[in-house]
C-alpha positions as CSV (number, residue, x, y, z in Angstrom):
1,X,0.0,0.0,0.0
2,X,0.5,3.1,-0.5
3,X,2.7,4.2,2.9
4,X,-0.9,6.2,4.1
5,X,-3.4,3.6,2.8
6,X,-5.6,3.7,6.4
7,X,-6.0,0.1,8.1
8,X,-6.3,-2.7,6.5
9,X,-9.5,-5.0,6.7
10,X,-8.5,-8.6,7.0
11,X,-11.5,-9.6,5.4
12,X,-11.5,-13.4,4.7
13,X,-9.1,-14.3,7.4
14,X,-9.5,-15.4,10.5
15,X,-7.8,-13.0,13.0
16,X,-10.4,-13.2,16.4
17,X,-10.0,-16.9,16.3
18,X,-8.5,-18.1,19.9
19,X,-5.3,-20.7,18.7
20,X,-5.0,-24.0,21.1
21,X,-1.8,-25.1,22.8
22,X,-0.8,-20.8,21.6
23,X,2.1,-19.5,23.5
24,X,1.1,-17.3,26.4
25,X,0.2,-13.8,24.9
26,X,-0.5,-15.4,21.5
27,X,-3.9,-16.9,21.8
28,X,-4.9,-15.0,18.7
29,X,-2.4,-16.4,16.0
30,X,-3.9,-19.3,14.6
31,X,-2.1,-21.8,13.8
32,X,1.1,-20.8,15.4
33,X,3.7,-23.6,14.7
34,X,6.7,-22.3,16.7
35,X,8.5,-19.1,17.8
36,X,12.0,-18.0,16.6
37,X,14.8,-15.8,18.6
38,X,18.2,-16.0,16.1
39,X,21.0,-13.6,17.5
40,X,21.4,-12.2,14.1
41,X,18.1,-10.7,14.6
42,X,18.3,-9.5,18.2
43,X,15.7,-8.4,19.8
44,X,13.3,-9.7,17.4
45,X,11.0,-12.7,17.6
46,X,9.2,-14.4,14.7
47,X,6.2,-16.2,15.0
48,X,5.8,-19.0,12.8
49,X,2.5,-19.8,11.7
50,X,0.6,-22.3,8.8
51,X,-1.8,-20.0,6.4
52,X,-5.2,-21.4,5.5
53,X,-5.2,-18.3,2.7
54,X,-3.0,-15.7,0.9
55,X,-5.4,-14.0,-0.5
56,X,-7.3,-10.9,1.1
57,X,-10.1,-8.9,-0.4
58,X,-10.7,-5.6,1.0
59,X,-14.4,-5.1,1.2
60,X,-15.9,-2.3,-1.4
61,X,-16.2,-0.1,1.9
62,X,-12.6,0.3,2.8
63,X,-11.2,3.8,3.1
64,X,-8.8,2.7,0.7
65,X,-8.1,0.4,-2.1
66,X,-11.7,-1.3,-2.0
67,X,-12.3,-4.4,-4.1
68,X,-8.4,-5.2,-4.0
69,X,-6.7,-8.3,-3.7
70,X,-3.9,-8.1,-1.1
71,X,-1.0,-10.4,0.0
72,X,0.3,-9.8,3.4
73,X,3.7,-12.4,3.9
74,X,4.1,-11.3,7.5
75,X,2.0,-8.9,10.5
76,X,4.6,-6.4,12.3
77,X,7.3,-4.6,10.6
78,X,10.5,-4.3,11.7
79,X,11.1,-1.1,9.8
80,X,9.7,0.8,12.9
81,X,8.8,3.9,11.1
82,X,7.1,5.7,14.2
83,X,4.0,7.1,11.7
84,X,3.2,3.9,10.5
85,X,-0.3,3.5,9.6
86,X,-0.5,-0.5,10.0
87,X,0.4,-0.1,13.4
88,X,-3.1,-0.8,14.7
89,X,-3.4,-4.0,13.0
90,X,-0.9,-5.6,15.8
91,X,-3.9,-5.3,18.1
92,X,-6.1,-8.0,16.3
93,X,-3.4,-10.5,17.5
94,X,-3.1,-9.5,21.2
95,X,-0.3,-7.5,21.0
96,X,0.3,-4.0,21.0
97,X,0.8,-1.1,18.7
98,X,4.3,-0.1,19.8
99,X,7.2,-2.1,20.8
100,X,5.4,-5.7,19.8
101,X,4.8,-4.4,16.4
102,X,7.8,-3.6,15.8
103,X,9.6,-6.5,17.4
104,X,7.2,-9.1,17.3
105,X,6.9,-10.6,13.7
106,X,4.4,-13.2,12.3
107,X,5.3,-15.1,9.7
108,X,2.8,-16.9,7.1
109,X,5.8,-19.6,5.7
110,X,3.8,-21.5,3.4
111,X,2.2,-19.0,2.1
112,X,3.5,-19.5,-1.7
113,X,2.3,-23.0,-1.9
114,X,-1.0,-21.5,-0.3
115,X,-1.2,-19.4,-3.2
116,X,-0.7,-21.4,-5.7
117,X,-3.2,-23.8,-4.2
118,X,-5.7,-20.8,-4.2
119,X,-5.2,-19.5,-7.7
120,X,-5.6,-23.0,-9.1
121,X,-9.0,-23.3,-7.2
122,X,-10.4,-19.8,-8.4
123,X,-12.8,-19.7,-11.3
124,X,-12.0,-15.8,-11.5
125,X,-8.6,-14.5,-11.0
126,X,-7.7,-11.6,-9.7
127,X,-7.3,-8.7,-11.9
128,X,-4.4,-7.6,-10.0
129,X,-2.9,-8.3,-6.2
130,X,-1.2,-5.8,-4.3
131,X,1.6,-6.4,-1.8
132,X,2.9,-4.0,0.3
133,X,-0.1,-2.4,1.8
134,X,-0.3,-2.9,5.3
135,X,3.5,-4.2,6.0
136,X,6.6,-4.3,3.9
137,X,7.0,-7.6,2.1
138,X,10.8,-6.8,2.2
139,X,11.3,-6.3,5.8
140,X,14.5,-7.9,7.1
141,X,12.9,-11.1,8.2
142,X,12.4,-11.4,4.2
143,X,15.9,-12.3,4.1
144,X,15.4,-15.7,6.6
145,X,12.1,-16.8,5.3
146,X,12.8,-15.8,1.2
147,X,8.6,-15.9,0.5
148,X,8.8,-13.2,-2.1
149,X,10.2,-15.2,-4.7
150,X,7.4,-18.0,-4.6
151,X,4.8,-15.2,-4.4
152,X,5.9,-13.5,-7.3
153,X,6.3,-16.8,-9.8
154,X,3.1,-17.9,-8.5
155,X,1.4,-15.1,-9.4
156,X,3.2,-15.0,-12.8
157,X,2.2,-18.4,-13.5
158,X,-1.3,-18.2,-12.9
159,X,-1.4,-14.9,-15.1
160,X,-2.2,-12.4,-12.3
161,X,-0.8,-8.5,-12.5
162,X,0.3,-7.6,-9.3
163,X,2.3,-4.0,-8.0
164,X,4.6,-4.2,-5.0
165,X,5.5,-1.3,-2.2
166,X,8.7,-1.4,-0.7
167,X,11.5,0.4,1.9
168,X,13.3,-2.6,1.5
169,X,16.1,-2.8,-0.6
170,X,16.2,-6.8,-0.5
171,X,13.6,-6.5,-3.7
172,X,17.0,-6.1,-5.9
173,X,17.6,-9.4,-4.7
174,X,14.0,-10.6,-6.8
175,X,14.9,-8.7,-9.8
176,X,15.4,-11.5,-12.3
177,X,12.1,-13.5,-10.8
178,X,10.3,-9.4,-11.3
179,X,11.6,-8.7,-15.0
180,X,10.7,-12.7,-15.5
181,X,7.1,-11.7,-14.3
182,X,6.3,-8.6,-16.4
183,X,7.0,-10.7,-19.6
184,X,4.2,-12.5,-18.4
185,X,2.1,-9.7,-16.4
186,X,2.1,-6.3,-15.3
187,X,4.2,-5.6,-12.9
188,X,4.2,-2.4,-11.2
189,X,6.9,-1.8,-8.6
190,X,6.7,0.9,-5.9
191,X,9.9,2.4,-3.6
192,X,8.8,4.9,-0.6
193,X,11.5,7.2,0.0
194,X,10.1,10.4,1.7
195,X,13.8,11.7,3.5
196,X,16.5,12.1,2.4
197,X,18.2,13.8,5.8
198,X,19.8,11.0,7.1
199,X,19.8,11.9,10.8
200,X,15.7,12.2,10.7
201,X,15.5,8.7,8.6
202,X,16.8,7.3,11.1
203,X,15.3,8.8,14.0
204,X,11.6,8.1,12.2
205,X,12.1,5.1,10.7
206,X,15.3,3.2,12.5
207,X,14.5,-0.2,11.1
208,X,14.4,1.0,7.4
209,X,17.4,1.2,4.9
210,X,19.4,4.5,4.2
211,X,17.4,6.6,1.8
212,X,20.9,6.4,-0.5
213,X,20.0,2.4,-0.6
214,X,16.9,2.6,-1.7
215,X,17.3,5.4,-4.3
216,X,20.1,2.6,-5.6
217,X,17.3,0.1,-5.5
218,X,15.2,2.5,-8.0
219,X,18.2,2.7,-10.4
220,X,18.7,-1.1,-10.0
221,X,14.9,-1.7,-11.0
222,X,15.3,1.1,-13.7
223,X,18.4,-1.4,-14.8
224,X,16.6,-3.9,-15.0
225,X,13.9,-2.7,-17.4
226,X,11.0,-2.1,-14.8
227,X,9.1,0.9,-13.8
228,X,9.6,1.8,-10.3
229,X,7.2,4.9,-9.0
230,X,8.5,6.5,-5.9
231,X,6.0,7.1,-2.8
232,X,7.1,10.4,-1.3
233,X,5.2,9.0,1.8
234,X,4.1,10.6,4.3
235,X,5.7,14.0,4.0
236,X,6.2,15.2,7.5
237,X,4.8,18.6,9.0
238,X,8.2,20.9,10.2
239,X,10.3,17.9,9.4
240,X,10.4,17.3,5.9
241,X,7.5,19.3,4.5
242,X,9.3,22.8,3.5
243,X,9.6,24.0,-0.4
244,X,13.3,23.4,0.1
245,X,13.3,19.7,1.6
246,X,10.6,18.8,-0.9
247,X,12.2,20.1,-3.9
248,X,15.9,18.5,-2.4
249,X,13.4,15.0,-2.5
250,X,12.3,15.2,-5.9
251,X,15.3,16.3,-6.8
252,X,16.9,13.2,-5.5
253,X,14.1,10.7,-7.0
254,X,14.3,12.3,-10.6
255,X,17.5,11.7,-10.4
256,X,17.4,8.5,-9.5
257,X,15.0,7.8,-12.7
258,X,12.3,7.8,-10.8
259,X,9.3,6.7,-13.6
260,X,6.7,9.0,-11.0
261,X,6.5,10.4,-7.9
262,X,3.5,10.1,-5.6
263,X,3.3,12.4,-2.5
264,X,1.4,11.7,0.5
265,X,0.6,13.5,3.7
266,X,0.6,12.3,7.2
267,X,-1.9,10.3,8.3
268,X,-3.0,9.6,12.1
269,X,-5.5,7.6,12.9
270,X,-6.0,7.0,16.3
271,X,-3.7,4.7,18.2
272,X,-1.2,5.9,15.9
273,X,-1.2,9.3,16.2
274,X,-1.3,9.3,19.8
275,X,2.1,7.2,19.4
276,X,3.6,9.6,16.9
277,X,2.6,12.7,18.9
278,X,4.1,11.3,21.7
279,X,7.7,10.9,19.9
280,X,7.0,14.5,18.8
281,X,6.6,15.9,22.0
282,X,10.1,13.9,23.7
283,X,11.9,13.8,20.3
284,X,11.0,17.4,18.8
285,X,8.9,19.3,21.0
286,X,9.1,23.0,19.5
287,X,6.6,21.1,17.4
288,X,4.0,19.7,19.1
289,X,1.9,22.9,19.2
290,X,2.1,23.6,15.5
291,X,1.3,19.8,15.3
292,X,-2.1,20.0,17.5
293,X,-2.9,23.0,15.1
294,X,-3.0,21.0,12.0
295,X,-4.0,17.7,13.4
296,X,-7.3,19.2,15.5
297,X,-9.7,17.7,12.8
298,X,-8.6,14.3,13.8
299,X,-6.5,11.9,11.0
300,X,-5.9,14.3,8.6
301,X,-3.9,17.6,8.6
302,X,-6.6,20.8,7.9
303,X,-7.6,21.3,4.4
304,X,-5.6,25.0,4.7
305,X,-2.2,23.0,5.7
306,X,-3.1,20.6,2.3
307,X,-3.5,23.5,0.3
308,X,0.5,25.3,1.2
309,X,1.3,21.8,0.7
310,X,-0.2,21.0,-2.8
311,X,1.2,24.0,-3.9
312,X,4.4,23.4,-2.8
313,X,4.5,19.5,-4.4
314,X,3.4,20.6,-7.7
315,X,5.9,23.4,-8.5
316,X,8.9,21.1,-7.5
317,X,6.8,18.2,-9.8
318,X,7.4,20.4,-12.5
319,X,10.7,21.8,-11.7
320,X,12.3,18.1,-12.5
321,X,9.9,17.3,-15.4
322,X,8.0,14.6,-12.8
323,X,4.6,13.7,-14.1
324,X,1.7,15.3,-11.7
325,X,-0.1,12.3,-10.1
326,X,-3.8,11.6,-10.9
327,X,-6.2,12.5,-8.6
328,X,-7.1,9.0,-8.0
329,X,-3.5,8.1,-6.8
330,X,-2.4,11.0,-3.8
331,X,-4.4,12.6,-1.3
332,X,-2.6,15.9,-2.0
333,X,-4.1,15.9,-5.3
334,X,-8.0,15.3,-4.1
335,X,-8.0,17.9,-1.8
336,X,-11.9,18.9,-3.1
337,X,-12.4,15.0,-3.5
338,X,-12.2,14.9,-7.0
339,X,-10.8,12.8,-10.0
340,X,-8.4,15.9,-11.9
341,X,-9.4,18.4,-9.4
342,X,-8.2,22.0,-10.4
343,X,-5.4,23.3,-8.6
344,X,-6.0,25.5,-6.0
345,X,-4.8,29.1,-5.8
346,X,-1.7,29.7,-3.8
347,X,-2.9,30.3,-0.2
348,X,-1.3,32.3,2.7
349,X,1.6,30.3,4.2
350,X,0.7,29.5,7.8
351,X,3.2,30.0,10.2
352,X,2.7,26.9,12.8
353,X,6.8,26.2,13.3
């Protein structure tokens, strides 16, 4: 998913269902095989558990991405980004929206073979699955469990389309299975990158790769004859949301060969936001005021705040010869709700920090 895609509905999977014989704490993994401390992973523990499906359809009343097919290879994310929208999800399972999220990784390991099983039973296929929209197929317990390559020839072979979303820069280890795909079907492969200030990346997102890996990974994908759009996601109020820190972003994706660029704000959905804010107030807390200010509405920042910031994304857009997004694709360009929405006249600049 797109980096702000709102909570995932696990429609078609069980997730309430209390799991015999579970470890303590984990009555609400089904069919949880075994759990996994390796020191080269400190600190993290992977649950491993036996899928009964791959596949999940989000219902046609989802906040986002309704009527998609999803594959979700693991629950937590050891990428840690402290916005992370996904978050909430954790609580399904028993566990919490902080530290276990982060730490505290299931694991679907025969979910390949599931699939295949699954696509071979369907009278209709898919028209297209997404992976990537709740957490990051490439997260570093991707390099223990290598799913990903069974997904993706699976998917190939029953002749389904499918895009991918991605901080990880393990995915240039899939390249040949990916450009083997898209001879077959489309393949549409996403990279979120949304700093490029090294100290912040890794203050907000400490699990994640540098941002200089991961624009390498879009010049790697470019390489290899795939498009590779860049999610500018979520673009941070007094942290990475300036003309100057958005144009020195774009910048650095055009560069890269970025084949688009899609912007997103912040997102904060309860739970969430109450986390974020929180590492606001002890990390930067000159901001917390200007943050309550945009944030009063509830998830989303004021329509006035969306407005400097539209503005600000499309000039730098055109600057490096990036293609504007569709209004279907970023919340910054549906700020009225609508498909190809006029742009707005430049407002005042608010002065929250």
């Amino acid at each position: 998913m797109i980096e702000n895609a709102g909570q995932m509905r696990w429609a078609g999977q069980r997730i309430d269902a209390q799991a015999p014989g579970a470890l303590p704490g984990l009555e609400r993994v089904a069919n949880l095989v075994r759990s996994v401390r390796t020191p080269e992973f400190q600190g993290m523990t992977f649950h491993e558990v036996v899928a009964k499906s791959a596949l999940n359809h989000v219902p046609e009343t989802a906040r986002m991405l309704p009527g998609e097919w999803t594959i979700n290879p693991y629950r937590g994310c050891s990428h840690a980004c402290v916005y992370c929208y996904a978050r909430p999800t954790h609580e399904h399972l028993g566990m919490g929206l902080g530290d276990d999220f982060e730490s505290q990784i299931v694991v679907k390991t025969n979910i390949a073979e599931v699939l295949r099983s699954e696509l071979a039973r369907k009278r209709v296929l898919p028209e297209r699955v997404a992976l990537g929209t709740n957490t990051d197929p490439y997260q570093r317990a991707e390099g223990r469990y290598r799913l990903m390559p069974g997904i993706i020839d699976a998917l190939a072979d029953a002749g389904v389309s499918f895009s991918i979303l991605t901080k990880g820069t393990l995915i240039r280890r899939d390249l040949d299975h990916l450009a083997r795909a898209a001879e077959r079907v489309d393949v549409s492969l996403g990279m979120s990158i949304a700093v490029v200030d090294d100290d912040l990346q890794h203050a907000i997102e400490p699990g994640t790769p540098s941002a200089s890996a991961r624009l390498e990974t879009v010049r790697a994908i470019r390489a290899a004859g795939l498009d590779c759009t860049v999610f500018a996601a979520p673009l941070l109020p007094g942290l990475s949301d300036s003309a100057e820190q958005i144009d020195a972003l774009f910048a650095a994706h055009a560069d890269a060969g970025a084949t688009a660029v899609l912007p997103h704000l912040l997102y904060l959905q309860p739970g969430v936001k109450e986390l974020y804010l929180g590492w606001i107030e002890r990390e930067r807390p000159h901001l917390l005021a200007g943050y309550r200010q945009i944030y009063a509405e509830g998830t989303r920042a004021t329509k006035a705040y969306q407005e400097v910031v539209y503005r600000r994304v499309r000039e730098s857009l055109a600057r490096h010869g990036l293609p504007r997004p569709d209004a279907a694709t970023s919340d910054l360009f549906a700020l009225h709700g609508k498909r190809n929405a006029k742009p707005v006249a430049a407002p005042v600049e608010p002065t929250l920090f």
